[in-house]
N, C-alpha and C positions, 0 to 999 in steps of 0.2 A: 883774517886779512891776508891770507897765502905766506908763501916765506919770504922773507925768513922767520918773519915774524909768529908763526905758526909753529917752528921749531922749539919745543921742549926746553934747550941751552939758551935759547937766543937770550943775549942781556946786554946791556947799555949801559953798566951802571955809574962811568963818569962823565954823561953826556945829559943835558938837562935840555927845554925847552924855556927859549927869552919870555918871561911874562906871565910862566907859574910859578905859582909861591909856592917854596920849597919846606918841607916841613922836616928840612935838614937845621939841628942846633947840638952843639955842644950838651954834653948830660949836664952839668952845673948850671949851663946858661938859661937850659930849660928849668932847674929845680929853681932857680931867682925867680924866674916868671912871677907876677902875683896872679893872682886869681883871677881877676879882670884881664890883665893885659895874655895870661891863656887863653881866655874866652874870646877876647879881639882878636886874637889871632886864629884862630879855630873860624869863627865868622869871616874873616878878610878871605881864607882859604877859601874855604869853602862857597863863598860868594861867586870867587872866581871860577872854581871847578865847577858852578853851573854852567858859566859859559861859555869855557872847554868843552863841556861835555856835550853841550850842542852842536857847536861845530864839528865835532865827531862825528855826532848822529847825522847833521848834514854830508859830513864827506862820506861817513857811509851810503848813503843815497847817490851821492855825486857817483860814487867808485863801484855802486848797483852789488855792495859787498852787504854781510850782514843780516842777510835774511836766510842763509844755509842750516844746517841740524843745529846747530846752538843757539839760533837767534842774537845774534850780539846784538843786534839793532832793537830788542826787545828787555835785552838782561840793560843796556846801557840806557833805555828809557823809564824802565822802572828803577834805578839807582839812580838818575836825575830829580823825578818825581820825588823817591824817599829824601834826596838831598834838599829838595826844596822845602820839608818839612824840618828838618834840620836848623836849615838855615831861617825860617820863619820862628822856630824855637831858641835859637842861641840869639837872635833881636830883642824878642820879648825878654828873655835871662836879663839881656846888658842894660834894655830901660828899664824894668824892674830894679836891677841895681845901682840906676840913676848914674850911668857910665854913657860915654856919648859913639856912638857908632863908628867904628874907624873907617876910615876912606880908601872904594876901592877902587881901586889903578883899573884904568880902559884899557888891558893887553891888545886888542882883536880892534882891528879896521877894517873896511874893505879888500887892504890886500888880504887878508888870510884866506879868502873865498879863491884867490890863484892860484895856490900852492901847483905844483906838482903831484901825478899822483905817487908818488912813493913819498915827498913829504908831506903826503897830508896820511899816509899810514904810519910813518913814522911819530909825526904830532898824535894821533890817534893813542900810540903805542906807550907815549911820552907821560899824555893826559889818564892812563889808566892805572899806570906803576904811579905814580906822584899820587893818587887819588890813592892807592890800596895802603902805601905810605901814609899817607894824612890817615886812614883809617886806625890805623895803629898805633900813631903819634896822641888821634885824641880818645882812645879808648886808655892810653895810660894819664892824657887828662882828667878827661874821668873818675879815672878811680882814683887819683890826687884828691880830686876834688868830693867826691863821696865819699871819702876817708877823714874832712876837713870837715863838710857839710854833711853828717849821717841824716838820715829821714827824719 
């Protein structure tokens, strides 16, 4: 996406974006979680990070970025797809467990298609770090929860 964003240092890290769910919590608040309400929220996330991640994909089109030697526009569509697997398996988990789907918040209107182009790299930038966070947050779900639930 150029810089600064492209810069190796660049970090943001007390700057968040209105309307992604943050998969910032307290260690104790996280170990309360029950099982369920981990799995609701791994699902509520991740619901939403699909449709961040579009709008990415779209402003990468918009901003004609994204198709250079890394492909972002390619890495960021095949990690939407595996997201959507995800997200079609942590469903099935919560009605299987006879748990009711929790409700996701409509972050994204029509305005978000006006942004500027520096905020819409910067949302870009926002929606990729919160996602590789989530990533992290639900692999030690995970292994809570397959530590709880062996095979």
């Amino acid at each position: 996406m150029g810089l600064p964003f492209s810069d190796p240092g660049f970090s943001l890290p007390d700057v968040t974006l209105v309307g992604l769910y943050s998969p910032s919590i307290g260690y104790l608040a996280w170990r309360r979680l029950t099982d369920t309400e981990r799995l609701s929220e791994t699902y509520r996330a991740y619901s939403l990070q699909l449709e961040y991640l579009q709008l990415v994909l779209d402003d990468l089109q918009t901003l004609g970025l994204g198709q250079g030697p890394s492909q972002l526009t390619e890495q960021l569509t095949f990690t939407r797809t595996q997201l959507q697997s995800l997200v079609s398996n942590l469903r099935s988990l919560l009605e299987a467990l006879a748990q009711p789907l929790p409700i996701i918040d409509k972050p994204l209107d029509s305005e978000a298609n006006g942004a500027s182009d520096f905020k819409r790299k910067l949302r870009g930038y926002f929606v990729c770090r919160e996602y590789a966070h989530w990533v992290k947050r639900t692999l030690r779900d995970f292994t809570l929860l397959s530590d709880r639930f062996p095979a």
